[in-house]
C-alpha positions in Angstrom: 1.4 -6.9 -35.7 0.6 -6.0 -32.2 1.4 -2.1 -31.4 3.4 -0.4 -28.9 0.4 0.1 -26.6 -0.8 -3.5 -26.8 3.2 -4.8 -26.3 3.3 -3.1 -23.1 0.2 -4.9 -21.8 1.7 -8.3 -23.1 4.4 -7.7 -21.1 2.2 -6.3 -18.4 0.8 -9.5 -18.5 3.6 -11.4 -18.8 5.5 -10.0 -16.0 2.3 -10.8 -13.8 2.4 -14.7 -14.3 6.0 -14.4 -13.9 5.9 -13.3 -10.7 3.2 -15.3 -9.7 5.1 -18.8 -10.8 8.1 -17.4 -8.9 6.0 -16.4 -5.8 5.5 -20.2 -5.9 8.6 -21.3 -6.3 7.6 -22.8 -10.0 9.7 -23.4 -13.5 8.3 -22.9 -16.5 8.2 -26.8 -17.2 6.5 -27.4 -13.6 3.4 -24.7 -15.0 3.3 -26.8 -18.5 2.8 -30.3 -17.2 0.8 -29.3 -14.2 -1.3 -26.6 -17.0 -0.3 -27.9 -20.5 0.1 -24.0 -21.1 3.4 -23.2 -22.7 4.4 -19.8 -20.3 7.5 -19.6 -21.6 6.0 -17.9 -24.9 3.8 -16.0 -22.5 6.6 -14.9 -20.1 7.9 -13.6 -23.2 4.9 -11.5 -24.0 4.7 -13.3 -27.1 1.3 -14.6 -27.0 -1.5 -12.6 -26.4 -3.7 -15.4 -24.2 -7.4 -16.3 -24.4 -10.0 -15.6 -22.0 -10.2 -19.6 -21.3 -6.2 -19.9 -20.8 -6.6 -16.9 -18.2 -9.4 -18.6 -16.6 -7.2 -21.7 -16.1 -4.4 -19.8 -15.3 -6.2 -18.3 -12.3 -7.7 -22.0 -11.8 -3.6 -23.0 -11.6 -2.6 -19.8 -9.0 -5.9 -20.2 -6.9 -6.9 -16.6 -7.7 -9.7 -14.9 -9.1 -9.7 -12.9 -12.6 -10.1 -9.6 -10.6 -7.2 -10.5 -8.5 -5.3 -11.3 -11.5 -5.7 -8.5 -13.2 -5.1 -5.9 -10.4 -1.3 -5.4 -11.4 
């Protein structure tokens, strides 16, 4: 069970990719069958991702990892 420190980066997290997808003008369902990535569960901050799914997350927003992460 995740704790109250590591909750607030999920959601850090999730609120990042969020934003992103909306920058874009993206749903949920576009993301999943350009990605095959579920964000909903993400958006959620209800999965803590992998280091691979960030990878093709940034791969998906045309972004770096360090860009990513600035937020």
């Amino acid at each position: 069970m995740p704790n109250n420190d590591d909750k607030k980066e999920l959601l850090k997290l999730a609120n990042r990719i969020k934003a992103l997808r909306k920058e874009r003008n993206l749903t949920q369902e576009d993301c999943f069958n350009d990605t095959g990535i579920h964000f909903a569960r993400i958006e959620q901050g209800k999965r803590n991702i992998s280091y691979l799914t960030l990878i093709s997350i940034c791969k998906y927003f045309d972004i770096t990892p360090n860009s990513f992460l600035k937020f």
